[in-house]
DONUSE-345454 format. One line per field, with one value per atom (N, C-alpha, C, O, CB): residue number from 1; residue in one letter; atom name; y, x, z. Coordinates in Angstrom, 1 decimal. Glycine has a CB too. Layout:
% residues N
num	c(NUM  ...)
residuo	c(A  ...)
atomo	c(CA  ...)
c2	c(Y  ...)
c1	c(X  ...)
c3	c(Z  ...)
//
This chain:
% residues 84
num	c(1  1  1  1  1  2  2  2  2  2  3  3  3  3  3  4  4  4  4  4  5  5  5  5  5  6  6  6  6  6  7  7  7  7  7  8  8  8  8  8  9  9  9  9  9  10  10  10  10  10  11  11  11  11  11  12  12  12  12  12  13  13  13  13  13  14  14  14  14  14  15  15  15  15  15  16  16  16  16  16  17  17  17  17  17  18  18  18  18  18  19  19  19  19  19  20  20  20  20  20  21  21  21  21  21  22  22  22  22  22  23  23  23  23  23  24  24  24  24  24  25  25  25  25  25  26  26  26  26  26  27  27  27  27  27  28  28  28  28  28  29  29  29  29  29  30  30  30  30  30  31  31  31  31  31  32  32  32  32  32  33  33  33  33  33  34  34  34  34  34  35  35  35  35  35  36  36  36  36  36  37  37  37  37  37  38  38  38  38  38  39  39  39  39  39  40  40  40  40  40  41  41  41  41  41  42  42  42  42  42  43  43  43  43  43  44  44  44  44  44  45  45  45  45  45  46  46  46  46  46  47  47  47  47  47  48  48  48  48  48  49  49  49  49  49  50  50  50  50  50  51  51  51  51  51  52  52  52  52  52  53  53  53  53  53  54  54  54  54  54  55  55  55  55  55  56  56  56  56  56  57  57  57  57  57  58  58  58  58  58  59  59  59  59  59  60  60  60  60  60  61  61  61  61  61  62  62  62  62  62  63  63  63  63  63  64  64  64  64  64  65  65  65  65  65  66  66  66  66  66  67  67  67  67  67  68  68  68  68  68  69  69  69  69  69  70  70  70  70  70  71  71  71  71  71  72  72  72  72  72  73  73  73  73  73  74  74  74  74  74  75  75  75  75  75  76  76  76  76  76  77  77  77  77  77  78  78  78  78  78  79  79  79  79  79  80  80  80  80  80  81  81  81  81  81  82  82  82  82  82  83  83  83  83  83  84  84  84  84  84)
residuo	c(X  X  X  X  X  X  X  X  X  X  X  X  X  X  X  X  X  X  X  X  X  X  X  X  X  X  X  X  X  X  X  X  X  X  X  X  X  X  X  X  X  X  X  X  X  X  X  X  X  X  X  X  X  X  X  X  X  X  X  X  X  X  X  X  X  X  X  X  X  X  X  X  X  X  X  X  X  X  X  X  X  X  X  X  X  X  X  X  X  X  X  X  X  X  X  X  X  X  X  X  X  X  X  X  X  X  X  X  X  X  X  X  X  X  X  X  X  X  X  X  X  X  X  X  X  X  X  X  X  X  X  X  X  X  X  X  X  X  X  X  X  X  X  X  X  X  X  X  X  X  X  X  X  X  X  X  X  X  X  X  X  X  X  X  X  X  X  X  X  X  X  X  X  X  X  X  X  X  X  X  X  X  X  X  X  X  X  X  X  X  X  X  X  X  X  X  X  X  X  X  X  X  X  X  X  X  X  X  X  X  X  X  X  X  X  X  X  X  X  X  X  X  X  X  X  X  X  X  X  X  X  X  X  X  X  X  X  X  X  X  X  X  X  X  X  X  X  X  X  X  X  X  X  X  X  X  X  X  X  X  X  X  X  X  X  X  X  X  X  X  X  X  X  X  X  X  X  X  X  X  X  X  X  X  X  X  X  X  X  X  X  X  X  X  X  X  X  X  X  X  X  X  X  X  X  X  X  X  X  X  X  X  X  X  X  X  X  X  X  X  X  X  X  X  X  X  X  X  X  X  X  X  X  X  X  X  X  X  X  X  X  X  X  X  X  X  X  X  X  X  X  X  X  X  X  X  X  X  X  X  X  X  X  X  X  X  X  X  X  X  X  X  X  X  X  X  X  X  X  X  X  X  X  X  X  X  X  X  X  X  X  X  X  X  X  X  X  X  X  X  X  X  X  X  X  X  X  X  X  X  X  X  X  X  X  X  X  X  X  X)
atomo	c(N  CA  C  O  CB  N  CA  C  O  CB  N  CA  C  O  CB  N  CA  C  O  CB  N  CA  C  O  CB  N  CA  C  O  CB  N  CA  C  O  CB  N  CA  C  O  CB  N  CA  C  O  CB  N  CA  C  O  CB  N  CA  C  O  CB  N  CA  C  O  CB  N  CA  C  O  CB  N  CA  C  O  CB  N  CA  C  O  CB  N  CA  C  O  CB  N  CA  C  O  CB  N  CA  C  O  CB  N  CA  C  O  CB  N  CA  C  O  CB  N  CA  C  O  CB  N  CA  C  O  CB  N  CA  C  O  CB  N  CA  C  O  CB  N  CA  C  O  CB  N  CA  C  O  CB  N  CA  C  O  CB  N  CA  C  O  CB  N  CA  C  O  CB  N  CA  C  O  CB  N  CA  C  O  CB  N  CA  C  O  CB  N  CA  C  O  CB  N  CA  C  O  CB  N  CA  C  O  CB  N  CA  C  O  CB  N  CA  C  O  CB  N  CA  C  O  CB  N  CA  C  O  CB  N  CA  C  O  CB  N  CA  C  O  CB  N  CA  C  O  CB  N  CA  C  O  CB  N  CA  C  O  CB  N  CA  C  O  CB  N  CA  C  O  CB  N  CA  C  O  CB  N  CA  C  O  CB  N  CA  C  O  CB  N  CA  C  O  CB  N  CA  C  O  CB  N  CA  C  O  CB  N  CA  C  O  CB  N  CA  C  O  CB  N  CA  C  O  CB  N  CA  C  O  CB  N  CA  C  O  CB  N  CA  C  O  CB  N  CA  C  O  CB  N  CA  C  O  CB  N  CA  C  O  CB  N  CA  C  O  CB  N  CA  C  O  CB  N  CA  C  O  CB  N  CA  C  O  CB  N  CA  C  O  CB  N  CA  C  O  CB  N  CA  C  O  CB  N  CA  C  O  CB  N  CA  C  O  CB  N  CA  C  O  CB  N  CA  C  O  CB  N  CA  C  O  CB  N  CA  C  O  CB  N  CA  C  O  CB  N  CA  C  O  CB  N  CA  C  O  CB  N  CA  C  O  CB  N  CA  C  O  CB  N  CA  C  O  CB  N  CA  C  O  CB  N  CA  C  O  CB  N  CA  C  O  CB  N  CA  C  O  CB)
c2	c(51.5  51.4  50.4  49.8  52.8  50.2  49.4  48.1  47.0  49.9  48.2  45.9  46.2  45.1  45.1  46.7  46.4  46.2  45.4  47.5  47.2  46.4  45.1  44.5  47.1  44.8  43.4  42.4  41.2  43.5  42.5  41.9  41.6  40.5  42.2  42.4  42.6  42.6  43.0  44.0  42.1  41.7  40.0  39.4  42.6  39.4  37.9  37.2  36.0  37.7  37.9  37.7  37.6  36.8  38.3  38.3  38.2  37.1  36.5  39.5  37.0  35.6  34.4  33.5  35.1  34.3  33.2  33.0  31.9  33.0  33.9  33.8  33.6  32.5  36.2  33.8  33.5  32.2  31.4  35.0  31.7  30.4  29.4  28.5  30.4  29.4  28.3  28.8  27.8  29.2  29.9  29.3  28.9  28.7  30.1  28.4  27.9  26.4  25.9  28.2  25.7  24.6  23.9  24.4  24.6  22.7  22.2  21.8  21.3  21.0  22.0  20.8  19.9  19.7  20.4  19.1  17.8  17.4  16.4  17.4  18.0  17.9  17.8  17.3  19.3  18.7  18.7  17.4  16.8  20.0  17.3  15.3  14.7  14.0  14.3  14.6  12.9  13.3  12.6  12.6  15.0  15.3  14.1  13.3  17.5  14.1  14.4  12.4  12.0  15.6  11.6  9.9  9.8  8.6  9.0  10.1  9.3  9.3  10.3  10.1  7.8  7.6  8.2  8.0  6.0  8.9  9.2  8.5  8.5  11.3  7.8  7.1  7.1  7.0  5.7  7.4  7.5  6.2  6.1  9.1  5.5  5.0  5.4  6.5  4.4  4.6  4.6  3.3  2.2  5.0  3.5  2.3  2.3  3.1  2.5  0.7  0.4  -0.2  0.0  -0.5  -0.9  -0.9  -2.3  -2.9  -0.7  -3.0  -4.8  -4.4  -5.3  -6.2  -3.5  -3.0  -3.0  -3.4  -1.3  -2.8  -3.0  -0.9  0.1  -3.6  -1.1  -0.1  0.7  1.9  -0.2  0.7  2.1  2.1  1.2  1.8  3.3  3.9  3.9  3.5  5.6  4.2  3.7  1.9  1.4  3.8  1.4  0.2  -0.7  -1.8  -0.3  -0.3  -1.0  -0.8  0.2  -0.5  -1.9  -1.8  -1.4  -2.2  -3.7  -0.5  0.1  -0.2  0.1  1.5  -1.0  -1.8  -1.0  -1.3  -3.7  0.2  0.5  1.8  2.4  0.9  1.9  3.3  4.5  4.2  2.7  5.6  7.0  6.8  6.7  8.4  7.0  7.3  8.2  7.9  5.5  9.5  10.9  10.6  10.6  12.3  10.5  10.3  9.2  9.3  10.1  8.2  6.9  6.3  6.7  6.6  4.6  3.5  3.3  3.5  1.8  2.9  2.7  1.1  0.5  2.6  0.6  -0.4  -1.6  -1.6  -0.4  -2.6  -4.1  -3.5  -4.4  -4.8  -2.4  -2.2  -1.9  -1.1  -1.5  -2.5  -2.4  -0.9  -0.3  -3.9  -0.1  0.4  0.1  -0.9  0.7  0.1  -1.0  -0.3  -1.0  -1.4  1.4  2.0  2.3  2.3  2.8  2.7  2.8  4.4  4.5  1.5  5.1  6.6  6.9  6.1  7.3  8.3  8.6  9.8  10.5  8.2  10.3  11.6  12.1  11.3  11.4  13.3  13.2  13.8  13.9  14.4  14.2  13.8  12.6  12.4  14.4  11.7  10.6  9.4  9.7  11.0  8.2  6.9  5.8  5.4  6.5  5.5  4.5  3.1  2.5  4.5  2.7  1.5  0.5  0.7  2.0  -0.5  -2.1  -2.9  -2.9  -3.2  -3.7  -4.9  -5.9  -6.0  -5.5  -6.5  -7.3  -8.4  -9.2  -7.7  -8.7  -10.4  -11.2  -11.1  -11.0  -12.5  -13.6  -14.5  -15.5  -14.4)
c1	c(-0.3  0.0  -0.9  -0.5  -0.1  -2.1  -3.0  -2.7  -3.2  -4.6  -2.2  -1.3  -0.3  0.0  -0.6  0.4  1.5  1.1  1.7  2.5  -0.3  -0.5  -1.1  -1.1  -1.2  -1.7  -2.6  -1.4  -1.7  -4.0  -0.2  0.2  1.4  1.8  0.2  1.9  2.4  1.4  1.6  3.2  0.2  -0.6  -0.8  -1.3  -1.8  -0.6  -0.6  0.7  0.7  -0.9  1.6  2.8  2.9  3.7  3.6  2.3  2.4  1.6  1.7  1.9  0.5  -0.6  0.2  0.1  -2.3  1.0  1.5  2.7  3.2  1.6  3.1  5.0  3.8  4.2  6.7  2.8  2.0  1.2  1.4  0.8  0.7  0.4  1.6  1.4  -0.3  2.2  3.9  4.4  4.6  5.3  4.7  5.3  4.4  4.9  6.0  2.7  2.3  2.3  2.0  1.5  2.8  3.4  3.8  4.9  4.1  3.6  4.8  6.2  6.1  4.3  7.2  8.2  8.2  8.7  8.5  7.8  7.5  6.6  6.9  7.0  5.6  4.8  5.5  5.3  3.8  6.4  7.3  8.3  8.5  8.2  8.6  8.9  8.1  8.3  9.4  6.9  6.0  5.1  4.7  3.7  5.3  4.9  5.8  5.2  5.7  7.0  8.2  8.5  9.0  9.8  8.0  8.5  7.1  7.1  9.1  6.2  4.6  4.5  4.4  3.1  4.6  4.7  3.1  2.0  5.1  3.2  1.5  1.9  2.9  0.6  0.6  0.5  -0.8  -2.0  0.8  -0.6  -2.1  -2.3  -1.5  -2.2  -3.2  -3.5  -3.8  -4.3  -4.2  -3.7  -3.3  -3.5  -3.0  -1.9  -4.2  -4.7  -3.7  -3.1  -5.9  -3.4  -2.7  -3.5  -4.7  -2.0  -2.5  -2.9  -3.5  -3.6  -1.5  -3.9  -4.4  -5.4  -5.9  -2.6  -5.5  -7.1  -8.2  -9.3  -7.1  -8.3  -9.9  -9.8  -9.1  -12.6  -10.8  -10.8  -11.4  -11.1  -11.2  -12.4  -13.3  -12.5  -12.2  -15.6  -12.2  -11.5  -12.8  -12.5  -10.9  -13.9  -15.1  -15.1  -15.6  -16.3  -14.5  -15.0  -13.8  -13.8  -15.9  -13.0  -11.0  -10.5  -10.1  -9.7  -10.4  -9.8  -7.9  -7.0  -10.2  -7.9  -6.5  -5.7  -5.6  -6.6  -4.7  -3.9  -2.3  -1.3  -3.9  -2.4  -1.0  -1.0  -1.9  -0.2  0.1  1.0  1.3  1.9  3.1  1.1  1.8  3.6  4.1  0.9  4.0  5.4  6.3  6.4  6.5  7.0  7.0  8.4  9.3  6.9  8.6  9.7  9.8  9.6  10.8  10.1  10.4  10.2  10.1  11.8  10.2  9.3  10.5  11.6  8.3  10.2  11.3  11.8  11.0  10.3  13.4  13.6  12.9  12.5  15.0  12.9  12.0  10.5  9.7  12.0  10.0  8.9  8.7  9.4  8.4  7.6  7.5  6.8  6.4  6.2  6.6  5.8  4.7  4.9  6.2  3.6  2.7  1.5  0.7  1.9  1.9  1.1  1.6  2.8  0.6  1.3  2.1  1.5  1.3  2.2  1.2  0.9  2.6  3.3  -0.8  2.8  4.5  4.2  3.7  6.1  4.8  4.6  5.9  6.8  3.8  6.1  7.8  7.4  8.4  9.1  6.2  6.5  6.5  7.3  5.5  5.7  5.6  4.9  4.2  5.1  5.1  4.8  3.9  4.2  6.1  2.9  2.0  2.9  3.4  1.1  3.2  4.3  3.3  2.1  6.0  4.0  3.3  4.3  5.1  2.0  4.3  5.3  5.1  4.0  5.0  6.1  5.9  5.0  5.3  7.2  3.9  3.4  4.2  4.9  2.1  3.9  4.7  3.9  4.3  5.0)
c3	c(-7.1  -5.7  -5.0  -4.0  -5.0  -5.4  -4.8  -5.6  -5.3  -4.9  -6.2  -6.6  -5.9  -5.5  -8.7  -5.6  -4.5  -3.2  -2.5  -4.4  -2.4  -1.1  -1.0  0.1  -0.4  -2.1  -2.3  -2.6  -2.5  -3.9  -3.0  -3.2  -2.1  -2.1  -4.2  -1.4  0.2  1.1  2.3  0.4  0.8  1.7  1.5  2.5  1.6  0.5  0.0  0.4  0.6  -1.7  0.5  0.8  1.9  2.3  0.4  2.8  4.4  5.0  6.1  4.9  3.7  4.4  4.4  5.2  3.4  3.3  3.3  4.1  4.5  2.0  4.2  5.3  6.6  7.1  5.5  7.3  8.7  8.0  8.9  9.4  7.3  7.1  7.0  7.8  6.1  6.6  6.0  7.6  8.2  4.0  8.5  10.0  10.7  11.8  10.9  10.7  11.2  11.4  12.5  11.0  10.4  10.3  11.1  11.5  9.6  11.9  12.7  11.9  10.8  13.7  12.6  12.2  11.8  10.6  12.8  12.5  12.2  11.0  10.3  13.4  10.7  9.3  7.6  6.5  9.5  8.2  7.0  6.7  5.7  7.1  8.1  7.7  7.5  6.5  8.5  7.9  7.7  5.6  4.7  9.8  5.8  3.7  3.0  2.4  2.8  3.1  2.3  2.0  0.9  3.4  3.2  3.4  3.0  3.0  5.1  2.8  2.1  0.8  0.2  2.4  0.2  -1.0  -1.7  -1.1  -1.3  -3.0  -3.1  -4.5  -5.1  -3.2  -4.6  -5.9  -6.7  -6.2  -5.5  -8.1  -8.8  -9.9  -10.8  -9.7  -9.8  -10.7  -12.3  -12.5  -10.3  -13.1  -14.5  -15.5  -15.2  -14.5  -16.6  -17.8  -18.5  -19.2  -18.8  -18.2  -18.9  -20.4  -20.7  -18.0  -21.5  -23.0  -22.9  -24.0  -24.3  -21.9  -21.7  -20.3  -19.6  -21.1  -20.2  -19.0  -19.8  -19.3  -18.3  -20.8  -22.0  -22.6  -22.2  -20.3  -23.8  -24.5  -23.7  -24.0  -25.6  -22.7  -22.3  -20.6  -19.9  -22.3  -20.4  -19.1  -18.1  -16.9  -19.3  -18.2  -17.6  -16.8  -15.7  -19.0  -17.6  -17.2  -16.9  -16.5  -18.1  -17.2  -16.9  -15.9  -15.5  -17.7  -15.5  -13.9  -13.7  -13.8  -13.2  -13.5  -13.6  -12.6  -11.4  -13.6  -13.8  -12.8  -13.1  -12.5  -13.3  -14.0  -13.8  -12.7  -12.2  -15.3  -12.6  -11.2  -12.2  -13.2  -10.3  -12.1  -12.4  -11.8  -10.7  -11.4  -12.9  -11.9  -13.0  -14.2  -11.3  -12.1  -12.6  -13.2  -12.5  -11.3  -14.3  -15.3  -16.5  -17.7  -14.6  -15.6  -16.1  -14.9  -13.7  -16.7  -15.7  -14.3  -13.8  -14.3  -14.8  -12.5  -11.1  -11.6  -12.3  -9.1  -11.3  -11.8  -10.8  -9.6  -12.1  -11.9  -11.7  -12.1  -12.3  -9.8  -12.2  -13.3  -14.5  -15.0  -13.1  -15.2  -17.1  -17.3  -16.2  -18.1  -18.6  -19.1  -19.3  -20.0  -19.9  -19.2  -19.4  -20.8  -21.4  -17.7  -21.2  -21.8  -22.9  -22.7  -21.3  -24.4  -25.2  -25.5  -26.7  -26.4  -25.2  -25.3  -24.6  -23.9  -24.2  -25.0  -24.3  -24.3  -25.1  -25.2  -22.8  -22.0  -21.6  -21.2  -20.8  -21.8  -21.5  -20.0  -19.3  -22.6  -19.2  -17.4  -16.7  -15.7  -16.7  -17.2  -16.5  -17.3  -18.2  -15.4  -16.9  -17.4  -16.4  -15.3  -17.8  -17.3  -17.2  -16.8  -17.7  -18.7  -15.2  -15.0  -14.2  -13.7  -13.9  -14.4  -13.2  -13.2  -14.1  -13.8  -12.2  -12.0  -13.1  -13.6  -10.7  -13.5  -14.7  -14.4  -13.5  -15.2  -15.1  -14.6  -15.0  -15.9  -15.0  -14.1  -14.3  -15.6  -16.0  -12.8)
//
């Protein structure tokens, strides 16, 4: 009985945190691109010291971008714009 009030008590924090929210917050989350950097296989051998020039991007790379890593993830891929 005492994990059901701890647990209808977590439930309640969160339904009064989540309508504290404005409106509007939930639009400006949803249009902000978040982007993480990522080594590519032509950045140098130590991750310490390679200046990371590829993007995270959650699947497959967005078109007009390459793969740039040859490790393979089935969430997401090591991408960069192709150099010229």
């Amino acid at each position: 009985m005492a994990y059901l009030k701890i647990v209808l008590v977590a439930l309640m924090l969160v339904l009064a945190v989540s309508a504290m929210r404005r409106p509007d917050q939930q639009d400006q989350d949803i249009s902000v691109a978040k982007r993480v950097a990522c080594k590519c296989d032509d950045d140098g051998p130590d991750i310490r010291s390679a200046t990371l020039t590829g993007t995270v991007d959650l699947g497959s790379c967005d078109e007009g971008w390459e793969k740039c890593a040859s490790y393979y993830t089935v969430i997401a891929d090591c991408c960069r714009r192709p150099r010229s």
